[in-house]
DRENGU-522630 format. One record per residue: chain; residue number from 0; x, y, z negated of N, C-alpha, C in turn. Coordinates in nm, 4 decimals. Layout:
N
{A,NUM,{X,Y,Z},{X,Y,Z},{X,Y,Z}}
...
This chain:
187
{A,0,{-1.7797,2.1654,-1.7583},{-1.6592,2.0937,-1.7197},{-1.6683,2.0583,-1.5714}}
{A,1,{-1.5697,2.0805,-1.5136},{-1.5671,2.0431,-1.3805},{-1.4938,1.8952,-1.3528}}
{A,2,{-1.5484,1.7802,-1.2938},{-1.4909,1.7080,-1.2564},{-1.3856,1.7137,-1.1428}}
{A,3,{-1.2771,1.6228,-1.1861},{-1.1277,1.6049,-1.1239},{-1.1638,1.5127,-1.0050}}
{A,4,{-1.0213,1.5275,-0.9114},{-1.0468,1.5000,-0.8007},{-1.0560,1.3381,-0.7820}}
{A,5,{-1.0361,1.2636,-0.8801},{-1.0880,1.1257,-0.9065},{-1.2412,1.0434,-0.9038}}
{A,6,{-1.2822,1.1399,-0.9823},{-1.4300,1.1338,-1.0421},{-1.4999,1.0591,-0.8741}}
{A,7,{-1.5611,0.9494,-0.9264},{-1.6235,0.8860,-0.7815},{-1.7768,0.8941,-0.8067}}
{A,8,{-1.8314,0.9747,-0.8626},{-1.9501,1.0165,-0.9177},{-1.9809,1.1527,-0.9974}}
{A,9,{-2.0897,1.2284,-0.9756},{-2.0913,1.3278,-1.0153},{-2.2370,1.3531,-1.1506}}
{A,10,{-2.2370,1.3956,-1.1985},{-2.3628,1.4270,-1.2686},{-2.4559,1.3852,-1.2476}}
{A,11,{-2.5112,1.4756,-1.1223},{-2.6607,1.4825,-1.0400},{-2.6612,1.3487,-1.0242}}
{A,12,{-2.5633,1.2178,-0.9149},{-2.6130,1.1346,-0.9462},{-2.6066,1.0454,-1.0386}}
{A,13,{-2.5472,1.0776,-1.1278},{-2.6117,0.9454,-1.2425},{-2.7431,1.0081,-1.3338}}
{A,14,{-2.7661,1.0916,-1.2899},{-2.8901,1.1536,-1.3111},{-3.0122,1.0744,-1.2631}}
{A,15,{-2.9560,1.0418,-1.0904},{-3.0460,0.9594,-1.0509},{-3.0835,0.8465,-1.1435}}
{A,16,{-2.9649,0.7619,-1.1357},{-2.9849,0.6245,-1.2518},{-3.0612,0.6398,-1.3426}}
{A,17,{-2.9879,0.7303,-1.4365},{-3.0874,0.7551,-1.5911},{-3.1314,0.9314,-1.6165}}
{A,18,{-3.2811,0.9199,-1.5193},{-3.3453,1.0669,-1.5058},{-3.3268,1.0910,-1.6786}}
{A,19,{-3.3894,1.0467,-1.7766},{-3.4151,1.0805,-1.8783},{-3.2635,1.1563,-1.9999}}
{A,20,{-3.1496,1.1680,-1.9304},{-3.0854,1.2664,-1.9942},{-3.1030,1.4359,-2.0075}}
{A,21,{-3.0668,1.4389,-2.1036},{-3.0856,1.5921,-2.1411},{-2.9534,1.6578,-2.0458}}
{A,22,{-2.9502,1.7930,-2.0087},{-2.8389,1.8765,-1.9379},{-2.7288,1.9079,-2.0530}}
{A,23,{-2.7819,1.9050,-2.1638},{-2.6798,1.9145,-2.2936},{-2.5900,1.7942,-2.2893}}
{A,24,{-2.5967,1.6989,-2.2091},{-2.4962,1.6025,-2.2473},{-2.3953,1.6123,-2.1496}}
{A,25,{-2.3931,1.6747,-2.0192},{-2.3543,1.6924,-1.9197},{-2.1699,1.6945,-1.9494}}
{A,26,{-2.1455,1.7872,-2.0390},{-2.0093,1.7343,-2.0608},{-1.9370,1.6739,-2.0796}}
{A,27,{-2.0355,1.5803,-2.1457},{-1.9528,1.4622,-2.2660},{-1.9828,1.3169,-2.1181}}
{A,28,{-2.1106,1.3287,-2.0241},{-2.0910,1.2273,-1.9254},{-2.0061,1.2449,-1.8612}}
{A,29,{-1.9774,1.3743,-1.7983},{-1.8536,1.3982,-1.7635},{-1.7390,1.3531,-1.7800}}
{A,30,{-1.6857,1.3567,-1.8782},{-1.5397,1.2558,-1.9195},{-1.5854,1.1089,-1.9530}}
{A,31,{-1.7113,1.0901,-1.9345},{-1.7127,0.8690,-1.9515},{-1.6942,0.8199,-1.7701}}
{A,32,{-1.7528,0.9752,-1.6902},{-1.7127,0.9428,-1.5681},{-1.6106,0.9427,-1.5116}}
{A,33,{-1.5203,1.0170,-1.5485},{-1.3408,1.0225,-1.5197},{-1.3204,0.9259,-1.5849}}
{A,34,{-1.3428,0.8996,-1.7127},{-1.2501,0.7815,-1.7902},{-1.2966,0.6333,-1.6665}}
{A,35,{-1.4527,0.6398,-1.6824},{-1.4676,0.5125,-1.5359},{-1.3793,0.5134,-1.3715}}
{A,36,{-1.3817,0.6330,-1.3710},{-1.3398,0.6393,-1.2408},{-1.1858,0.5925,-1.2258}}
{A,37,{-1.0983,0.6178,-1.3736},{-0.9580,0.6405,-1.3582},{-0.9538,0.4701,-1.3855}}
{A,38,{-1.0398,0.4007,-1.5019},{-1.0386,0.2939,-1.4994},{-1.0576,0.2086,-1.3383}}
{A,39,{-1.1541,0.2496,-1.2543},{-1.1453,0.2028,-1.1198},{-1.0112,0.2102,-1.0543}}
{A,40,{-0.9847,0.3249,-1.0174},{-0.8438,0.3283,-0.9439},{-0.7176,0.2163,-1.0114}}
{A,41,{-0.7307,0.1812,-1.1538},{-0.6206,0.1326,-1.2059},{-0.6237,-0.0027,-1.1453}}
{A,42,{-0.7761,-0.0261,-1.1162},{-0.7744,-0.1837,-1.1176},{-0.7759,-0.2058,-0.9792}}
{A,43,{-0.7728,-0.1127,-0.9034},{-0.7767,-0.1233,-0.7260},{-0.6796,-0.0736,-0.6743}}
{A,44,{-0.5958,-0.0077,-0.7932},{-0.4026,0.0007,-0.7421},{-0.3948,0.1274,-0.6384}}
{A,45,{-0.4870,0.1954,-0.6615},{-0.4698,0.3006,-0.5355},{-0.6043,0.4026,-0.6223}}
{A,46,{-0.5917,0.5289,-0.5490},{-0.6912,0.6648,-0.5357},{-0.8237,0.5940,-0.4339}}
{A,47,{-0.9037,0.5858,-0.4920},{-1.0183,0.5489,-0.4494},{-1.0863,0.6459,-0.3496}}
{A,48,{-1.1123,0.7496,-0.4424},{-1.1914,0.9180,-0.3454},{-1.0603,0.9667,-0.2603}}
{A,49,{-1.1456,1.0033,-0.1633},{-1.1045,1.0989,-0.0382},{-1.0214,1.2205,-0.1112}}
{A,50,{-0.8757,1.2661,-0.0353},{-0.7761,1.3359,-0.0845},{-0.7546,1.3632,0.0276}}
{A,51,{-0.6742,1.4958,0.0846},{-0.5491,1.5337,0.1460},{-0.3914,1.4545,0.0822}}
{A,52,{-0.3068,1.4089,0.1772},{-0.2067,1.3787,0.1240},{-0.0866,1.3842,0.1872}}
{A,53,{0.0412,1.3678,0.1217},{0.1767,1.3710,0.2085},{0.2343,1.2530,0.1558}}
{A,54,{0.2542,1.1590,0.2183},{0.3289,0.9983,0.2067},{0.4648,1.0322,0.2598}}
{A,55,{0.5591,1.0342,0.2078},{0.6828,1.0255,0.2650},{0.7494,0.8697,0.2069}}
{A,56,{0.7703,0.7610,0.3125},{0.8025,0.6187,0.2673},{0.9261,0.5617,0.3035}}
{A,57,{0.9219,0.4262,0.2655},{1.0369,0.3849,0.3965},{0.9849,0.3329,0.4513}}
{A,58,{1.0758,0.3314,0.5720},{1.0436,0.2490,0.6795},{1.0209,0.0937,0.6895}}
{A,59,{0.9293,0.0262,0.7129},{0.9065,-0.0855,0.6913},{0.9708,-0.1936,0.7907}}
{A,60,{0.9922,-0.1049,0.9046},{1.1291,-0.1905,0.9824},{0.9923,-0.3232,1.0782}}
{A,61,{0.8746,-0.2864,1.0483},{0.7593,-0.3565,1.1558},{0.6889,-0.2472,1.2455}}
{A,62,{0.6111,-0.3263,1.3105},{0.5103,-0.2189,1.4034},{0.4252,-0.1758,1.3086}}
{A,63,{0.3825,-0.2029,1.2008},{0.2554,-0.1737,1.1212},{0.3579,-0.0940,0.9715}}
{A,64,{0.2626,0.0242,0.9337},{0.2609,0.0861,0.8384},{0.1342,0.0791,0.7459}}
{A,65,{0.1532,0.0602,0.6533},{0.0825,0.0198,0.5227},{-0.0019,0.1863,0.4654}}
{A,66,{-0.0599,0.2350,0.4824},{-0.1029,0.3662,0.3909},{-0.1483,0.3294,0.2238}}
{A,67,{-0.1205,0.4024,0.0917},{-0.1558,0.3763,0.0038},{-0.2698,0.3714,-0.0117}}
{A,68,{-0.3473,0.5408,0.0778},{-0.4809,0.5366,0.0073},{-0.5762,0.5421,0.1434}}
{A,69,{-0.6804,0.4608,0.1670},{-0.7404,0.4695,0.2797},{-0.9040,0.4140,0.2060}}
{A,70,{-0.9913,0.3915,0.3232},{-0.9745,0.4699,0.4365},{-0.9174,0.5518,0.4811}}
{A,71,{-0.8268,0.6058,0.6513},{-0.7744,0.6620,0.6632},{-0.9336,0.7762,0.7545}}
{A,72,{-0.9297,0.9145,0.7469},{-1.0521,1.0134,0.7294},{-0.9276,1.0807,0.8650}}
{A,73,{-0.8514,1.1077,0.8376},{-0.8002,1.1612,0.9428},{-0.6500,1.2037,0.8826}}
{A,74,{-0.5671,1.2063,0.9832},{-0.4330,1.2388,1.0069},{-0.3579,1.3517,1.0378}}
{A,75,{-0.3178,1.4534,0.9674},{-0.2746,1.6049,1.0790},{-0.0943,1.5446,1.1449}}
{A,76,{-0.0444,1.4739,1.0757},{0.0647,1.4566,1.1447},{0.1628,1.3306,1.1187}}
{A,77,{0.2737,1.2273,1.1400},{0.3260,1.1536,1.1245},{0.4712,1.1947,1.1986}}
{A,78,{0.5836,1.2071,1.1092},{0.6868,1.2302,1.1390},{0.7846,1.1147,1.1140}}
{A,79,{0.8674,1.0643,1.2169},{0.9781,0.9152,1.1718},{1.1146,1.0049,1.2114}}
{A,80,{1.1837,0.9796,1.1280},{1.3292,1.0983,1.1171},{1.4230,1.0122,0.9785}}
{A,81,{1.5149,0.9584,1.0382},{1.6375,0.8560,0.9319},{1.6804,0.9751,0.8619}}
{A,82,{1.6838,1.1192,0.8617},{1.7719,1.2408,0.8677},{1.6728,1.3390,0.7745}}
{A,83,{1.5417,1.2785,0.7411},{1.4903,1.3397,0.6171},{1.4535,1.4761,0.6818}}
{A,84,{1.4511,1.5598,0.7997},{1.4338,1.6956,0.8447},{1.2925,1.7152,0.8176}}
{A,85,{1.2204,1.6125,0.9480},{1.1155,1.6039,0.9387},{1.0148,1.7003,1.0061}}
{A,86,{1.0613,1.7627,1.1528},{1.0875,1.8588,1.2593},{0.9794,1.8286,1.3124}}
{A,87,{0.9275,1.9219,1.4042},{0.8708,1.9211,1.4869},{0.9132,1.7798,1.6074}}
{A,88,{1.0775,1.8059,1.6371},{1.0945,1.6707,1.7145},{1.0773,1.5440,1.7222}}
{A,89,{1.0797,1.4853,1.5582},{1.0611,1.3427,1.5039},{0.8985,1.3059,1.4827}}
{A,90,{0.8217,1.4238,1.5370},{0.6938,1.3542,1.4912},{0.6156,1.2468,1.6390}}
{A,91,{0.5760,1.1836,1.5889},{0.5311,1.0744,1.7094},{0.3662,1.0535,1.6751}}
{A,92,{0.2969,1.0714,1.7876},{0.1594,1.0844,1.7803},{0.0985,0.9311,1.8732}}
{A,93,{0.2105,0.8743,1.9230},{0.1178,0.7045,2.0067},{0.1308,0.6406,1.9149}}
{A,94,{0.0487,0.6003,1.8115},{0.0187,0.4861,1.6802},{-0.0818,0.4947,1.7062}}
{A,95,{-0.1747,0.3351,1.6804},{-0.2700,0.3087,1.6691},{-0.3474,0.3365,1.5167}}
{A,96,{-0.4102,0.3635,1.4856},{-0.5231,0.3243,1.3677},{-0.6011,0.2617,1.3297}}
{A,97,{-0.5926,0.1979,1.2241},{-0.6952,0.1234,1.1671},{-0.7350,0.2186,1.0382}}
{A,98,{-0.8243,0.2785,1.0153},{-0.8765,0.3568,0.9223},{-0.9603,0.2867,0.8010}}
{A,99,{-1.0024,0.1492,0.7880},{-1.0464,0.0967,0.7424},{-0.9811,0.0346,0.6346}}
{A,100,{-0.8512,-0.0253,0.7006},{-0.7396,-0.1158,0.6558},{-0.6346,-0.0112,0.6116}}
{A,101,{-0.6143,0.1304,0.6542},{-0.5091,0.2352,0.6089},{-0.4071,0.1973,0.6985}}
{A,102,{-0.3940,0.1441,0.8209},{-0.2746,0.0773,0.8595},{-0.2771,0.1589,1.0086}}
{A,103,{-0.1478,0.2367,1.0431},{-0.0686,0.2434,1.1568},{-0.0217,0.1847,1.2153}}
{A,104,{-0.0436,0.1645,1.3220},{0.0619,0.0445,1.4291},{0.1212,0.1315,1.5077}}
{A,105,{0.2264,0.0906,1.5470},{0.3259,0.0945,1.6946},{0.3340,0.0021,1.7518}}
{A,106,{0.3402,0.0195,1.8979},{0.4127,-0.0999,1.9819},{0.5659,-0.1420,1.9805}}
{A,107,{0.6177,-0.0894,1.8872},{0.7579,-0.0633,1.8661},{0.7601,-0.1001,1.7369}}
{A,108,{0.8609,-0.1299,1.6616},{0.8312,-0.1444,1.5329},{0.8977,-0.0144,1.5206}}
{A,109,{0.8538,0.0465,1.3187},{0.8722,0.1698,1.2726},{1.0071,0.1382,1.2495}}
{A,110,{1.0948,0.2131,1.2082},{1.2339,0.1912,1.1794},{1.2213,0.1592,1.0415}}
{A,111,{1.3378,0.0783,0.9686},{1.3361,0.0761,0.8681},{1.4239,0.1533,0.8150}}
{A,112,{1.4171,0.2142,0.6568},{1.5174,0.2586,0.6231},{1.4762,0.3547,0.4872}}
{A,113,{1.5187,0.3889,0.3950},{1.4909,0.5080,0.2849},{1.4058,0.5929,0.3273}}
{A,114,{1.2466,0.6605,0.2571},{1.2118,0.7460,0.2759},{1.2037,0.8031,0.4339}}
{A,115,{1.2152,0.7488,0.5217},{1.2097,0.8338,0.6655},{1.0918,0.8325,0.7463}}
{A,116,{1.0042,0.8256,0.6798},{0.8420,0.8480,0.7390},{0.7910,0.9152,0.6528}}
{A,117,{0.7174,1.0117,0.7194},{0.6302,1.0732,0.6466},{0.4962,1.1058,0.7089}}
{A,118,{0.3839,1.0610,0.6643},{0.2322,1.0989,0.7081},{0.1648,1.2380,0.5864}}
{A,119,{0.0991,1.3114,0.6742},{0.0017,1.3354,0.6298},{-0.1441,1.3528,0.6486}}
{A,120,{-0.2016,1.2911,0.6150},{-0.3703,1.2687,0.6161},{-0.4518,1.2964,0.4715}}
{A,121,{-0.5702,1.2404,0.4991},{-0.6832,1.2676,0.4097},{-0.7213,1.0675,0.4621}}
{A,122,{-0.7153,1.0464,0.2924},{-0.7436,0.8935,0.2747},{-0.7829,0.8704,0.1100}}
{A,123,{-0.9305,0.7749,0.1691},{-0.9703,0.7511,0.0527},{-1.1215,0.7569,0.0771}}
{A,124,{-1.1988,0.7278,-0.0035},{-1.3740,0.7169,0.0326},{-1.4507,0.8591,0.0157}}
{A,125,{-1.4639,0.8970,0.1731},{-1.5645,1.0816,0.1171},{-1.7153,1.0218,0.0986}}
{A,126,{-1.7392,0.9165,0.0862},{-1.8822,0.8447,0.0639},{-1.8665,0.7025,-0.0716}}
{A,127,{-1.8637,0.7283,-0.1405},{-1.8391,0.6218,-0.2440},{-1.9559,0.5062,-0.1981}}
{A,128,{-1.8843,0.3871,-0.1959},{-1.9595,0.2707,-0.1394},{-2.0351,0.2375,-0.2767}}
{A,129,{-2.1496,0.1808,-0.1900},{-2.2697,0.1768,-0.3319},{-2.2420,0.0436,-0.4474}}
{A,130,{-2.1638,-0.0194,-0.3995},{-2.1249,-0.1475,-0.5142},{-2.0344,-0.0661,-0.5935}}
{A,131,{-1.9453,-0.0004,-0.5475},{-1.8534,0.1142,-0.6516},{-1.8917,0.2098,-0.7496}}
{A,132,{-2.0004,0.2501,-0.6696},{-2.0724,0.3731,-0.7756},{-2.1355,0.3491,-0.8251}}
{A,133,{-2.2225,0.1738,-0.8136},{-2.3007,0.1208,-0.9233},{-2.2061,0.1257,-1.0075}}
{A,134,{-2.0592,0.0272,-1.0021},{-1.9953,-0.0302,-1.0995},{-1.9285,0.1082,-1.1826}}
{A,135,{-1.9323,0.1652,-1.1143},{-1.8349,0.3127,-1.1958},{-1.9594,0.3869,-1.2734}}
{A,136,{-2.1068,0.3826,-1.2648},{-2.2157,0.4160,-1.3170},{-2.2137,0.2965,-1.4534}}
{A,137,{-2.2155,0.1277,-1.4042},{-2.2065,0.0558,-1.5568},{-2.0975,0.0571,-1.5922}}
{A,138,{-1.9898,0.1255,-1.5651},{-1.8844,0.1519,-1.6598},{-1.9156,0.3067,-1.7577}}
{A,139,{-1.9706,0.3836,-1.6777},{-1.9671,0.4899,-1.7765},{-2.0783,0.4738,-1.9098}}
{A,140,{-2.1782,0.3460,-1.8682},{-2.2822,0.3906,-1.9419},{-2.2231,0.2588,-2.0315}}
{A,141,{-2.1665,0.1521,-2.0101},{-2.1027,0.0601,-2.1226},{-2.0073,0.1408,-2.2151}}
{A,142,{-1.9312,0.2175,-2.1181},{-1.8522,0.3419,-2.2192},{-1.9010,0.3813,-2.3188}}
{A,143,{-2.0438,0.4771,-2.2875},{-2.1422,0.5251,-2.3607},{-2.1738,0.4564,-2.5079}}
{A,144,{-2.1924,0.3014,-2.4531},{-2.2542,0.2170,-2.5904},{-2.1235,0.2147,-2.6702}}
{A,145,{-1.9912,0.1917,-2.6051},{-1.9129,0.1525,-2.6925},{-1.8554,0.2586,-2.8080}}
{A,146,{-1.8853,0.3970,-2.7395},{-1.8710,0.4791,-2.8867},{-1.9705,0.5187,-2.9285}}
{A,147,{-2.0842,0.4879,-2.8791},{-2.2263,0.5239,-2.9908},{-2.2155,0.3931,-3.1021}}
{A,148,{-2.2434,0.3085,-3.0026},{-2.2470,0.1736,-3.1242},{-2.1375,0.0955,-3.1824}}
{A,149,{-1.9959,0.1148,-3.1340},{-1.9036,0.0695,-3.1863},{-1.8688,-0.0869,-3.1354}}
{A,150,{-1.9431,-0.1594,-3.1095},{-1.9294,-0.2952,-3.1050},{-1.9852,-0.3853,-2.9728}}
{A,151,{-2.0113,-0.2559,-2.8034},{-2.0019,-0.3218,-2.7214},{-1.8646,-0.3319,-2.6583}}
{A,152,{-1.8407,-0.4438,-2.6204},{-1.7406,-0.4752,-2.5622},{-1.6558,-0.5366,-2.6546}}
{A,153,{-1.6793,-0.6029,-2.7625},{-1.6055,-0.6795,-2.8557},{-1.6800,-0.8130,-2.8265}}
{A,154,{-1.6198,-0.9396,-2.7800},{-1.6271,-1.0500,-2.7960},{-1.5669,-1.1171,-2.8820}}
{A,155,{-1.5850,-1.2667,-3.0098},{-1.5707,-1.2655,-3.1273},{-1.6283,-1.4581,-3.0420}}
{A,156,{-1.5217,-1.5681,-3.0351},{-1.4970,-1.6964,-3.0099},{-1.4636,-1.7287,-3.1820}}
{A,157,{-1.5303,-1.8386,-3.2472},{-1.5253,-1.8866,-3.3292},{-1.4988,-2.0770,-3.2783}}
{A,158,{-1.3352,-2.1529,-3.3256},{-1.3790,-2.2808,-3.3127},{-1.4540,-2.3327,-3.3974}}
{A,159,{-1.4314,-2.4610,-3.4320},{-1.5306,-2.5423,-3.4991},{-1.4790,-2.5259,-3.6791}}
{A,160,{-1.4094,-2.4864,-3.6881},{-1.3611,-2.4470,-3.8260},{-1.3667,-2.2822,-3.8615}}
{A,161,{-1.3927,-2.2509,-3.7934},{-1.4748,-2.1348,-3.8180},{-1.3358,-2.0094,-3.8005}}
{A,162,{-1.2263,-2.0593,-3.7459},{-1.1239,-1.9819,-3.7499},{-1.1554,-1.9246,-3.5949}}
{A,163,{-1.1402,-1.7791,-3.5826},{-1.2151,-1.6744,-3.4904},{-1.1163,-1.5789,-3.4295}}
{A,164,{-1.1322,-1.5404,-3.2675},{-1.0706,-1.4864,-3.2250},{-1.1366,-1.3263,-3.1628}}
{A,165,{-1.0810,-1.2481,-3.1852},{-1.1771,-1.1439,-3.1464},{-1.1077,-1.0939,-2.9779}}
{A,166,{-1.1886,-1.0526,-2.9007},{-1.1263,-0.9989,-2.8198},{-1.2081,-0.8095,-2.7710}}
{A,167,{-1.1154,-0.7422,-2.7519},{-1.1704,-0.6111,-2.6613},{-1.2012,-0.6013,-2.5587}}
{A,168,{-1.2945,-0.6335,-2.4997},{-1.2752,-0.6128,-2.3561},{-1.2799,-0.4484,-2.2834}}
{A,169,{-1.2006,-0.4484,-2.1864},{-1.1645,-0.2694,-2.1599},{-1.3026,-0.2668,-2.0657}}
{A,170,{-1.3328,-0.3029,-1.9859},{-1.4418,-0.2803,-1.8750},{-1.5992,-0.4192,-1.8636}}
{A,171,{-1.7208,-0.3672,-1.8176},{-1.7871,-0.4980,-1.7670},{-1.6811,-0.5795,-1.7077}}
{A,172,{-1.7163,-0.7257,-1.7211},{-1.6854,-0.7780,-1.6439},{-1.7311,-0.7711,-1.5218}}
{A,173,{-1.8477,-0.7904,-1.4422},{-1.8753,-0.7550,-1.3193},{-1.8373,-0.6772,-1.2697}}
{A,174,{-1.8257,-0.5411,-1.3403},{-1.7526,-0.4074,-1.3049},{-1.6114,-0.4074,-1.2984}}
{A,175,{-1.5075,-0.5008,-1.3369},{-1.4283,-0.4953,-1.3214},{-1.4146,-0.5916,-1.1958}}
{A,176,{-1.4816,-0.6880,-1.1153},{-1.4904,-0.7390,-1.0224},{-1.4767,-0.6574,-0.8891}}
{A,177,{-1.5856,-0.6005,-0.9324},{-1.5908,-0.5072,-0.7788},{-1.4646,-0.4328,-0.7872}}
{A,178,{-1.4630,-0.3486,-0.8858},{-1.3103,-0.2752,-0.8821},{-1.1786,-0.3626,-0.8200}}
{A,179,{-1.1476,-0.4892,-0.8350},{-1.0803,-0.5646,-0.7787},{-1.0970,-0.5893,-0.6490}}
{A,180,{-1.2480,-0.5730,-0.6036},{-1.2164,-0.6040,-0.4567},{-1.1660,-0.5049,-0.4035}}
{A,181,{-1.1554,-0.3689,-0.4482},{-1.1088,-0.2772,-0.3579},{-0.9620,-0.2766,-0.3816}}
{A,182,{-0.9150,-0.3619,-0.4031},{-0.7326,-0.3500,-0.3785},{-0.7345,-0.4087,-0.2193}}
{A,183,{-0.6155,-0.3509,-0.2005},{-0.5819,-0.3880,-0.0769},{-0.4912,-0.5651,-0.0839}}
{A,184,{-0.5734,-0.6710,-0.0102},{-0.5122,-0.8194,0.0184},{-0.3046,-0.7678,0.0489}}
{A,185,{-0.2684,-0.9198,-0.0033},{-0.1602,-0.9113,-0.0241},{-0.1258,-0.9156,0.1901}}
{A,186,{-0.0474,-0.8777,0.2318},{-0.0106,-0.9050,0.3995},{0.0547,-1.0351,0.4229}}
């Protein structure tokens, strides 16, 4: 099985983590690592791994443009056009970058308006940060327990009368922490 362009971890290293797997399982880690990975992106509201992409937005009508998925890795072009063409003429190359934050500036503000920007770059992590790929590593391997053994990730609150609430939990909690920090702060 080949992992999808999500996957923020590959085989080899969670190999590192836990040397002692067999190569026979290789498939089946495979999909606890997409299922972790897709669980990451959900909870950080964005594509985590490094992509090529085409953003066509609106205009936010400020100097600063918002990118969905960043880090921004690099840019081949940015076109601002009210007229949807999207020409060689409308593309504008004096914006600043912040590659960190995903954010374009102008000294001008962008125009506002329907759809009339369009970027395309490559954004997103080509190095998975190591608090991520721990947490996307104890997500795949809590995965692991929860369909071998059935009963991780079930928490079970009893009050004092013995009347009981069960709950599922979808992810570690810690692991779902870090996944949260990687959303982007509200502006």
């Amino acid at each position: 099985m080949a992992l999808g362009e999500n996957a923020l971890l590959d085989w080899t290293k969670l190999k590192t983590y836990f040397p002692d797997l067999a190569d026979a399982q290789q498939a089946y880690f495979e999909l606890l690592i997409e299922a972790a990975s897709s669980t990451a992106n959900r909870y950080a509201k964005r594509k985590l791994k490094a992509r090529d992409l085409e953003v066509v937005s609106d205009g936010p009508g400020s100097s600063l443009l918002l990118l969905p998925e960043y880090p921004i890795n690099s840019i081949t072009s940015v076109f601002v056009d009210r007229l949807h063409v999207f020409g060689a003429d409308t593309e504008i190359t004096d914006y600043l970058r912040y590659d960190e934050e995903g954010i374009l500036y102008l000294d001008r503000e962008f125009p506002s308006g329907a759809q009339c920007i369009k970027v395309n770059y490559n954004g997103g992590y080509q190095t998975v940060p190591p608090d991520l790929e721990f947490a996307v590593v104890e997500t795949t391997w809590w995965n692991r327990g929860r369909l071998q053994l059935g009963n991780i990730g079930t928490k079970s609150l009893r009050d004092p009368t013995g009347i009981g609430t069960d709950y599922e939990l979808t992810v570690p909690v810690n692991a779902q922490r870090v996944f949260e920090e990687y959303r982007r702060n509200p502006a």
